[in-house]
Backbone bond lengths (Angstrom), bond angles and torsions (degrees), N, CA, C in turn:
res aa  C-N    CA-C-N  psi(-1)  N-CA   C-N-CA  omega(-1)  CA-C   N-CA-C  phi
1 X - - - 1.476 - - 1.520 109.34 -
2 X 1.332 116.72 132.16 1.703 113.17 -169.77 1.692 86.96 -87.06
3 X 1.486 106.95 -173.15 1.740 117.39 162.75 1.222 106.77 -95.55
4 X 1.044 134.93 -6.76 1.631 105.06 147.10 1.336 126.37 -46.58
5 X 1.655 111.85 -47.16 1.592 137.32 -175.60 1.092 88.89 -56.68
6 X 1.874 116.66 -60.90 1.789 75.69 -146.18 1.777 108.05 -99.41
7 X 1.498 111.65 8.80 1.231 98.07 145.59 1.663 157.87 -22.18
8 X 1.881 69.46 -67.11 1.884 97.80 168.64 1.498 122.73 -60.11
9 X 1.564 100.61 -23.28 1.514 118.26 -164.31 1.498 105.81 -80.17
10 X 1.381 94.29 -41.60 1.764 100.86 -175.11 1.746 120.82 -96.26
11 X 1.257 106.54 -9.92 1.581 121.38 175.59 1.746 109.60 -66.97
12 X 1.127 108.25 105.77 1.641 109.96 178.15 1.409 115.84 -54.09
13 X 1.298 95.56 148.95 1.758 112.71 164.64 1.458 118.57 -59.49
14 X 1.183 103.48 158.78 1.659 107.99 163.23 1.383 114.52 -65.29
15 X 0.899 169.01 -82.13 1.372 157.29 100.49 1.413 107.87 62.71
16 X 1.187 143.01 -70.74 1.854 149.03 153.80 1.157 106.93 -49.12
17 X 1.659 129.43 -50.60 1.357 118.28 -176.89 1.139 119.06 -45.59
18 X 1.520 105.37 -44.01 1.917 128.26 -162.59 1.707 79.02 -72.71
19 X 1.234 146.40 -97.73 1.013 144.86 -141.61 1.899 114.46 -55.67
20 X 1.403 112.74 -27.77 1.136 122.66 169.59 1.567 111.78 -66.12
21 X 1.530 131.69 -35.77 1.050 134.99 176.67 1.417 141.33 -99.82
22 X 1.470 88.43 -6.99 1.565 101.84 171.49 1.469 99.20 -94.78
23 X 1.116 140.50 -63.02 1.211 148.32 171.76 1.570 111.79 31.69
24 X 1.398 117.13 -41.37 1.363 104.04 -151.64 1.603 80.05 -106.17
25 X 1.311 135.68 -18.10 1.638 128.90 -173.17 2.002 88.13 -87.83
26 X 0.890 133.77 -31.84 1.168 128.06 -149.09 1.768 89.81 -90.90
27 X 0.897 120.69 -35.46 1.828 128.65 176.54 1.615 96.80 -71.75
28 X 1.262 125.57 -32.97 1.706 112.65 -170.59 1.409 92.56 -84.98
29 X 1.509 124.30 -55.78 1.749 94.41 -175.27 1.701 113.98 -56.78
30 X 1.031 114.60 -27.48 1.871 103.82 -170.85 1.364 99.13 -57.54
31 X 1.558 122.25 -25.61 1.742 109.56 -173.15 1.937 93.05 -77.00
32 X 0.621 135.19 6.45 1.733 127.39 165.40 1.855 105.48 -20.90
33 X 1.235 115.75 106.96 1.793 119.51 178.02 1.948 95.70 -72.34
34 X 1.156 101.11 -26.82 1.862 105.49 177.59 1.250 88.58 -31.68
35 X 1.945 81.72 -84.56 1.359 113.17 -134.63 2.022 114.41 -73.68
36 X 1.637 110.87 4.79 1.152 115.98 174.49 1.865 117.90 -103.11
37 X 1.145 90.38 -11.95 1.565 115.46 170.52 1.481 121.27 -76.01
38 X 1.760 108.18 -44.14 1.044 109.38 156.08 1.724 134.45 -80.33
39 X 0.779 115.83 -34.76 1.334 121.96 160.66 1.740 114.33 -57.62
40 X 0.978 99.89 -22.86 1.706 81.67 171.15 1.637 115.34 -100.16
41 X 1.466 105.68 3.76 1.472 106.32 175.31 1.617 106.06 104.13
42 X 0.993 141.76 -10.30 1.501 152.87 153.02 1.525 132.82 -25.63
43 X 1.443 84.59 -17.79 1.645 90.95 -166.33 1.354 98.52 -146.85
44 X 1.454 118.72 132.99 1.203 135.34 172.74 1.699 125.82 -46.64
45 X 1.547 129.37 126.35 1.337 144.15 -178.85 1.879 103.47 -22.57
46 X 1.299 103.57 -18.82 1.422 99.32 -164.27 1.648 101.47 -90.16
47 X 1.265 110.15 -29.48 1.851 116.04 155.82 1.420 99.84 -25.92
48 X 1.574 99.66 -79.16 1.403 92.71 -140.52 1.679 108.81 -78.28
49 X 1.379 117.05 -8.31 1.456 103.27 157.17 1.114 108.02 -60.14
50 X 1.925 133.12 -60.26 1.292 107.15 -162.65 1.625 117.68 -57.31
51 X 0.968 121.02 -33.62 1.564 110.51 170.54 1.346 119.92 -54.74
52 X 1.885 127.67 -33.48 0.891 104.13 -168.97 2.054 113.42 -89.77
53 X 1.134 109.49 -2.16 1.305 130.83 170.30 1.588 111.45 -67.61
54 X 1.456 132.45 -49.93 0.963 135.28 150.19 1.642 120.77 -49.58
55 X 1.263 128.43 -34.00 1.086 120.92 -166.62 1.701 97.41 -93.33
56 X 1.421 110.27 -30.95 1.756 104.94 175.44 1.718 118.30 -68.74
57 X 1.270 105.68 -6.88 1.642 105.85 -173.61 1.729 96.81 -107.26
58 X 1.525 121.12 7.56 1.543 117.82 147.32 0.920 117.31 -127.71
59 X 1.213 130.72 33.72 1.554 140.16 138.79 1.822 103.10 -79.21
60 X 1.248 99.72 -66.56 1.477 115.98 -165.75 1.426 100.65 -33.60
61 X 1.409 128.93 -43.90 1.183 159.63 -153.52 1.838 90.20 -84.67
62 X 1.412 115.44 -94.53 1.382 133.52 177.38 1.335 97.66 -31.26
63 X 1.461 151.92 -50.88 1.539 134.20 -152.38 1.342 93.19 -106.61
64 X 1.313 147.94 -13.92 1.529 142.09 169.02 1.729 104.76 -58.60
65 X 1.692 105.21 -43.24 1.287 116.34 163.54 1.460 118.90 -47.03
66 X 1.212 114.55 -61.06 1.245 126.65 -167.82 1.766 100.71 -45.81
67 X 1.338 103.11 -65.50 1.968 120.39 -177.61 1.249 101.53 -53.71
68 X 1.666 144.72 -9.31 1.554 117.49 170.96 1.613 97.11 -100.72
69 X 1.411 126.88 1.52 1.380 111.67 170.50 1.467 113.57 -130.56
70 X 1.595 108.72 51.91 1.389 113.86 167.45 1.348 136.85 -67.03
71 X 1.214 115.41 -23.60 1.510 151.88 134.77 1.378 138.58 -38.54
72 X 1.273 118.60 -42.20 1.378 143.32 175.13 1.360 131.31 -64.10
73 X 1.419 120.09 73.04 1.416 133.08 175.34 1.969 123.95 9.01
74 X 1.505 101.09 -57.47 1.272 108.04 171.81 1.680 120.58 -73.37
75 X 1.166 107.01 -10.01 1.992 117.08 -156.30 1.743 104.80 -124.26
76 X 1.163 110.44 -31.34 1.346 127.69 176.47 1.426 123.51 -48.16
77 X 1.632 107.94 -52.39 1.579 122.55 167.26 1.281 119.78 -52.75
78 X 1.520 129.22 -32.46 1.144 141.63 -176.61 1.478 127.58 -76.73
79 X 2.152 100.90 -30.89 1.194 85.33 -178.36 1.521 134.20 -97.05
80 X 0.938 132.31 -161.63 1.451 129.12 -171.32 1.612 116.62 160.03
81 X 1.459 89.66 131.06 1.868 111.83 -171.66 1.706 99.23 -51.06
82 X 1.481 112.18 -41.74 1.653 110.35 -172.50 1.638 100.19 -75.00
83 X 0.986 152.76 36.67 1.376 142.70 155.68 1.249 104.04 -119.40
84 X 1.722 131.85 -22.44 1.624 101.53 -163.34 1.121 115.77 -100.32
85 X 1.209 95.32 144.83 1.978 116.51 -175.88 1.406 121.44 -71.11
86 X 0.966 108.70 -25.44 1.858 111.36 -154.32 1.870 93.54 -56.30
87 X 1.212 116.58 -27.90 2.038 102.80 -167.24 1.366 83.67 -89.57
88 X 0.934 139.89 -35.26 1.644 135.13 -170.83 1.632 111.73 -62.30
89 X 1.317 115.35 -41.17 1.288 122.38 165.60 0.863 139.78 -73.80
90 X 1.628 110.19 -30.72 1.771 109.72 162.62 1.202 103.65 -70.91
91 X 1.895 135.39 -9.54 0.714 84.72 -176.39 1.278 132.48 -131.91
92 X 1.336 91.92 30.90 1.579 142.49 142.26 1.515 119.67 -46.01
93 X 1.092 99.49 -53.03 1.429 111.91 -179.39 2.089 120.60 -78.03
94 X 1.562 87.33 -27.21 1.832 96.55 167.89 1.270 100.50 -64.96
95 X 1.651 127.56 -57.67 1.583 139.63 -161.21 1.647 92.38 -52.76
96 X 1.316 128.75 -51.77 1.203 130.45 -134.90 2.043 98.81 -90.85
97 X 1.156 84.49 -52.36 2.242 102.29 -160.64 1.669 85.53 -100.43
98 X 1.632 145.88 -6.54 1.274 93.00 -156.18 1.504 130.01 131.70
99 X 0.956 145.93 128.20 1.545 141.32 175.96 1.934 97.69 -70.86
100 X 1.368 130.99 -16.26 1.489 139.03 -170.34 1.557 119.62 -103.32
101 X 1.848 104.27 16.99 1.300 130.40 -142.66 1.638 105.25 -61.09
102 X 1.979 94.40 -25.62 1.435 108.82 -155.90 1.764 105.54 -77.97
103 X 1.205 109.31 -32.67 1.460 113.22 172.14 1.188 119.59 -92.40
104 X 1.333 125.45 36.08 1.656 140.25 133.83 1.093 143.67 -129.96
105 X 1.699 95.46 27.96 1.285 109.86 154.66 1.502 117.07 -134.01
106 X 1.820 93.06 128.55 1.746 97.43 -163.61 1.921 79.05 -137.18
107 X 1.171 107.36 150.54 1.588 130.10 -158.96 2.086 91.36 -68.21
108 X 0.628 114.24 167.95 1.555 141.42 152.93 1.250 124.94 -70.80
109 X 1.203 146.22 174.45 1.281 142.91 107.21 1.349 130.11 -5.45
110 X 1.405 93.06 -89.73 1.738 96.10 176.83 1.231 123.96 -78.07
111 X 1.675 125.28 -4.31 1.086 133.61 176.96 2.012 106.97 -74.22
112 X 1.401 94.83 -48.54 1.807 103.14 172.68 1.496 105.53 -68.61
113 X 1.223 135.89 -17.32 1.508 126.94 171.36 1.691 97.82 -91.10
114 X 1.131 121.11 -19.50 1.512 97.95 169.98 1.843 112.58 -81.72
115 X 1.389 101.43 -50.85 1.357 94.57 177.98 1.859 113.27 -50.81
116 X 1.411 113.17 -45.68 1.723 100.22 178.70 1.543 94.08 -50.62
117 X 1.491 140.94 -47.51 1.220 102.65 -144.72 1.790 115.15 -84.31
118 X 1.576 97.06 -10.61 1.670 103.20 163.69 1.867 111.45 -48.11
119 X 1.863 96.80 -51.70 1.291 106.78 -150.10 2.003 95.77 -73.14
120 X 1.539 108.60 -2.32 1.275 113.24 174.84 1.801 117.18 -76.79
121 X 1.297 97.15 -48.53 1.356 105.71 -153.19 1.694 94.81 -135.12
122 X 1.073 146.00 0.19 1.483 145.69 168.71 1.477 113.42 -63.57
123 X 1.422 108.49 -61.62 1.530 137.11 -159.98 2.040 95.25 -70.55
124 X 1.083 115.14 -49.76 1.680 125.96 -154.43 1.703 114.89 -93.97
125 X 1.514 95.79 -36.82 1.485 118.45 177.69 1.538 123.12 -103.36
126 X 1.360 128.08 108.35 1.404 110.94 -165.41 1.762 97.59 -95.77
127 X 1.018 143.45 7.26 1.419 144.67 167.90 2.010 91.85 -71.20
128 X 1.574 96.32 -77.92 1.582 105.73 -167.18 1.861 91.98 -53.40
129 X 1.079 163.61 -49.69 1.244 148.57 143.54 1.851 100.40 3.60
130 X 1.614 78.02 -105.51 1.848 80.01 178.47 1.238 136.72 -29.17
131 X 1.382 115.05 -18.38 1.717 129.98 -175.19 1.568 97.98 -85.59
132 X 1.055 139.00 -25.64 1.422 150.56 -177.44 1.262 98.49 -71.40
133 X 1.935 89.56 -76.47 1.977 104.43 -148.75 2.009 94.94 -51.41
134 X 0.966 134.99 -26.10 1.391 147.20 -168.32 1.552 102.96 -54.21
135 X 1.494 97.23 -71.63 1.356 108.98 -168.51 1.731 111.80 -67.30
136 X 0.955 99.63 -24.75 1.980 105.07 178.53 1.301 103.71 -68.47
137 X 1.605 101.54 -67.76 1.595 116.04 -157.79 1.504 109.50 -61.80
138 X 1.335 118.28 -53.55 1.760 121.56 -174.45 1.539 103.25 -75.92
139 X 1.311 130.90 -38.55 1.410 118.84 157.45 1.514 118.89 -33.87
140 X 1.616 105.66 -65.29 1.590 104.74 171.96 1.285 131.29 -39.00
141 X 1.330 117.67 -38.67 1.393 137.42 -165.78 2.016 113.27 -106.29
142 X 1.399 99.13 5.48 1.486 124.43 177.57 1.183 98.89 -118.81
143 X 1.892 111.10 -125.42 1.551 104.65 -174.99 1.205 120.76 -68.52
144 X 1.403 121.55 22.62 1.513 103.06 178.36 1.795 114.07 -105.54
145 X 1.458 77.86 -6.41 2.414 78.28 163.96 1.480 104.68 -96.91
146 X 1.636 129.87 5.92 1.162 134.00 137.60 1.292 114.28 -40.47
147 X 1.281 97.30 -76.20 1.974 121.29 -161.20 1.768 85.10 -59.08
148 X 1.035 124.82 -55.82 1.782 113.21 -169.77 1.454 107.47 -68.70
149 X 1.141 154.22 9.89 1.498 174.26 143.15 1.519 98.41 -62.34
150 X 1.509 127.32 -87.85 1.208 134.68 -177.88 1.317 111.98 -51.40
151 X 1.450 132.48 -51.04 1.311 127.43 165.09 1.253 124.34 -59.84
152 X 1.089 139.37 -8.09 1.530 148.19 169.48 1.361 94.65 -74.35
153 X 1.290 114.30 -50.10 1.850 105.00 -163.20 1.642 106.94 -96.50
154 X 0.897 105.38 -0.37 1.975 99.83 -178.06 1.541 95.50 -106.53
155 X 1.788 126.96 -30.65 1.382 112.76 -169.04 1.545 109.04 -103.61
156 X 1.297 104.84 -20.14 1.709 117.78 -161.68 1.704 126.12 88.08
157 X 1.370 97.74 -5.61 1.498 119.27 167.16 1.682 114.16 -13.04
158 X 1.084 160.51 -153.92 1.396 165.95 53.23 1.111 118.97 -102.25
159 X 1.214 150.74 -39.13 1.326 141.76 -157.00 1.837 96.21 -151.72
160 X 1.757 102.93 -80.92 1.728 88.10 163.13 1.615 147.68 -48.19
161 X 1.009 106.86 140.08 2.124 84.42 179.57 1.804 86.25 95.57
162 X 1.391 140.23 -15.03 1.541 119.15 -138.44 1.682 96.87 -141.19
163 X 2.035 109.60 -16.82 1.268 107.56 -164.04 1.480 112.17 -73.68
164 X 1.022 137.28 -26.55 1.689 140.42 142.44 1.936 94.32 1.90
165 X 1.284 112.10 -73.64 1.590 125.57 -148.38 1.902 107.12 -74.67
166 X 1.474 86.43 -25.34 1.286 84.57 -159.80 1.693 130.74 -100.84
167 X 1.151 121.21 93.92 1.252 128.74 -153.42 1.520 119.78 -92.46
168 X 1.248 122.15 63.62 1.523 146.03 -173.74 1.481 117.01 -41.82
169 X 1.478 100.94 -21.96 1.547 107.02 -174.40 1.523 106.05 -90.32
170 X 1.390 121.05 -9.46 1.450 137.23 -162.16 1.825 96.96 -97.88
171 X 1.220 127.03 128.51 1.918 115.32 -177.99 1.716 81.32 -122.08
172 X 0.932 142.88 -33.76 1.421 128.77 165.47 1.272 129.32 -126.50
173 X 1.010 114.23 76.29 2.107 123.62 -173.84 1.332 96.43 -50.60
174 X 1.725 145.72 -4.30 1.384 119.53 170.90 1.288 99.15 -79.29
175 X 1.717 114.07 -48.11 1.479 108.09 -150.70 1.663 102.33 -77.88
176 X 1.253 132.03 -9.30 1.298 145.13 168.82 1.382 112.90 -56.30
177 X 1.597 106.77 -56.98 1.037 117.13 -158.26 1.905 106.44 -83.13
178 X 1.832 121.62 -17.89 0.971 137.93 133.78 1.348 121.94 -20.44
179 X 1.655 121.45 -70.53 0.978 118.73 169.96 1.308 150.11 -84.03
180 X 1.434 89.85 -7.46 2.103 114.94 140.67 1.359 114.51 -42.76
181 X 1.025 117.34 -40.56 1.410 123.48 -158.28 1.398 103.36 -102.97
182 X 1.478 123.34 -23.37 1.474 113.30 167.49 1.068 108.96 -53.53
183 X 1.661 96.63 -58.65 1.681 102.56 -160.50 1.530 118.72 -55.39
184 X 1.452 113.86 -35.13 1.524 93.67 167.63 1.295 121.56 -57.64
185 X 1.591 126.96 -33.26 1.000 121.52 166.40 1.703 153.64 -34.23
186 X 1.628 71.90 -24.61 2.265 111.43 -169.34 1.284 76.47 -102.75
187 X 1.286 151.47 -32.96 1.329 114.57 -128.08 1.564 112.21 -84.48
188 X 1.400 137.84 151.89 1.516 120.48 -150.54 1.601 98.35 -98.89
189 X 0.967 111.36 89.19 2.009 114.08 173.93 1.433 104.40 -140.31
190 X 1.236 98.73 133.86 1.320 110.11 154.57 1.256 165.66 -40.85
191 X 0.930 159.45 110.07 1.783 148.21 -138.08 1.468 133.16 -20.33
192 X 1.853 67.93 -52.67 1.523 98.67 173.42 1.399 121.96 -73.58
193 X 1.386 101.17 -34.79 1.645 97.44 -164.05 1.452 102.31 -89.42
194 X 1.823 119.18 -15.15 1.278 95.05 145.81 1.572 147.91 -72.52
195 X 1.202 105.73 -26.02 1.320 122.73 168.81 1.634 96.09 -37.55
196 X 1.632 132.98 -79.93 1.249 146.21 -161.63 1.664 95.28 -49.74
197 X 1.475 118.21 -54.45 1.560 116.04 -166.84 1.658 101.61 -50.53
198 X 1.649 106.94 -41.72 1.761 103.89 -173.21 1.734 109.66 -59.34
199 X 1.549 101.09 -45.50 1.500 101.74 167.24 1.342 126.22 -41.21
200 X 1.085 116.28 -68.51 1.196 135.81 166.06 1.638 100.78 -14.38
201 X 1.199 102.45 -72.87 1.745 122.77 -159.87 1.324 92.90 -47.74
202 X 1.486 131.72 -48.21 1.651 131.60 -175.92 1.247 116.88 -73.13
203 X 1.254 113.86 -30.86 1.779 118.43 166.83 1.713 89.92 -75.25
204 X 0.838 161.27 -61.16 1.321 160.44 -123.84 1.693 81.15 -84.32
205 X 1.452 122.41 -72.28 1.586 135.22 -154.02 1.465 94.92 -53.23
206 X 1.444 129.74 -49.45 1.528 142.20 -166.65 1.294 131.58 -72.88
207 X 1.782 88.82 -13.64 1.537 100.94 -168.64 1.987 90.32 -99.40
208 X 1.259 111.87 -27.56 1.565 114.02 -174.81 1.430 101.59 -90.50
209 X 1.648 117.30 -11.41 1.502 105.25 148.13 1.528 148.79 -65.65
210 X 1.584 84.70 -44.46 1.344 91.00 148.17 1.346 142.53 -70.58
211 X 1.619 128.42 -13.00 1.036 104.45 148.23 1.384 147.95 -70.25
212 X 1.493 92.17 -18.26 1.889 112.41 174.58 1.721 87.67 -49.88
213 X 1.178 119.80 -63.49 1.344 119.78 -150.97 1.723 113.31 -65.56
214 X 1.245 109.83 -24.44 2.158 123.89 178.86 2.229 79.03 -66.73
215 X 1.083 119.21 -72.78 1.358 119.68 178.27 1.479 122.34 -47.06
216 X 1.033 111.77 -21.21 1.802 118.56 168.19 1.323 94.93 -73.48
217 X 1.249 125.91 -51.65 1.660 121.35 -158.99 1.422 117.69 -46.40
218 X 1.283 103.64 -39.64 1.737 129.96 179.63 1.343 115.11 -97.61
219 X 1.186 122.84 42.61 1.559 135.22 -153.74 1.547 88.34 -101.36
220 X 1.537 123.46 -44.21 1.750 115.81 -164.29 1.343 95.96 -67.26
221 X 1.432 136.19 -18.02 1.372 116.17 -159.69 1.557 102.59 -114.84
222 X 1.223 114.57 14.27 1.935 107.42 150.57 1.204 93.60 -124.98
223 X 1.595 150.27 53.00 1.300 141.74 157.59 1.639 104.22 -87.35
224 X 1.735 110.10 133.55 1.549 89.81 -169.43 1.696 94.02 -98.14
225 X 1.960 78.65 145.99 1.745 77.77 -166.51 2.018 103.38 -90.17
């Protein structure tokens, strides 16, 4: 094997890079006081609607994205009918608020600075696309059949309240999520434009931190007393 070879051999994927470099934004949102409060049962059913109301108005946002680059060489590999959330959440969100679900949910702060920055760079850029759909989708299909585990046993949840998590069309989210990770690997961009997608991924992690934190603010008033 010359050193060119084993250069090539030992030079990480896009896929490791992203996880090697986000690392330290992706560990600060998991400390979320919200989102560990609720998960242990701390906070009243009405928590976790408001989170999941916030989280359906950047989906709604993120998969409108997805549909203007269904076509698109770099964005194309990624998508798929078995990942999107948006019917799962409304209807999540009917179970939870209500048949009137839609007029109680109005964005945040940091929730409307995340959606502008989709509505910045989602729609125009299919890298910053991919830097998103990444962090949502493999989260979901990572810690987020965590979070539907813990919420089953602190709320009594099973199926309603839970369809957000639960991805029926998926029979193995490792080997899926495997080939998530190829494909960034294939995917045809440039040095640079990966460099920006990893960026991306840390603005992406920081911006869904901050919304944990608009939902911390209002934390005394779903604490169950």
């Amino acid at each position: 094997m010359t050193a060119l070879d084993s250069a090539a051999t030992t030079t990480p994927g896009l896929a490791e890079r992203i996880k090697t470099q986000t690392d330290a934004a992706h560990r600060r949102t998991e400390q979320s006081r919200f989102v560990g409060e609720l998960l242990a049962g701390k906070l009243t059913p009405a928590a976790h609607a408001a989170l999941i109301g916030q989280t359906y108005l950047v989906y709604r946002t993120l998969e409108d994205a997805g549909r203007a680059h269904a076509d698109h060489p770099v964005v194309a590999p990624f998508l798929g009918d078995e990942l999107l959330r948006t019917d799962a959440l409304e209807a999540d969100l009917e179970f939870l608020l209500g048949a009137g679900w839609r007029d109680q949910v109005t964005a945040l702060p940091a929730t409307q600075r995340y959606i502008d920055r989709l509505n910045e760079v989602a729609f125009d850029w299919p890298a910053g696309f991919v830097a998103h759909h990444y962090i949502r989708y493999l989260g979901d299909l990572s810690g987020g059949q965590i979070i539907r585990r813990m919420l089953e046993r602190a709320y009594g949840y099973t199926t309603d309240g839970l369809r957000f998590y639960i991805f029926d069309r998926i029979e193995k989210p490792k080997l899926y999520k495997d080939a998530y990770r190829a494909k960034l690997d294939d995917a045809p961009l440039t040095a640079d434009e990966q460099q920006r997608l990893i960026d991306e991924v840390n603005l992406a992690y920081d911006l869904n931190g901050a919304l944990f934190a608009d939902l911390e603010a209002d934390i005394d008033t779903y604490l169950v007393k």
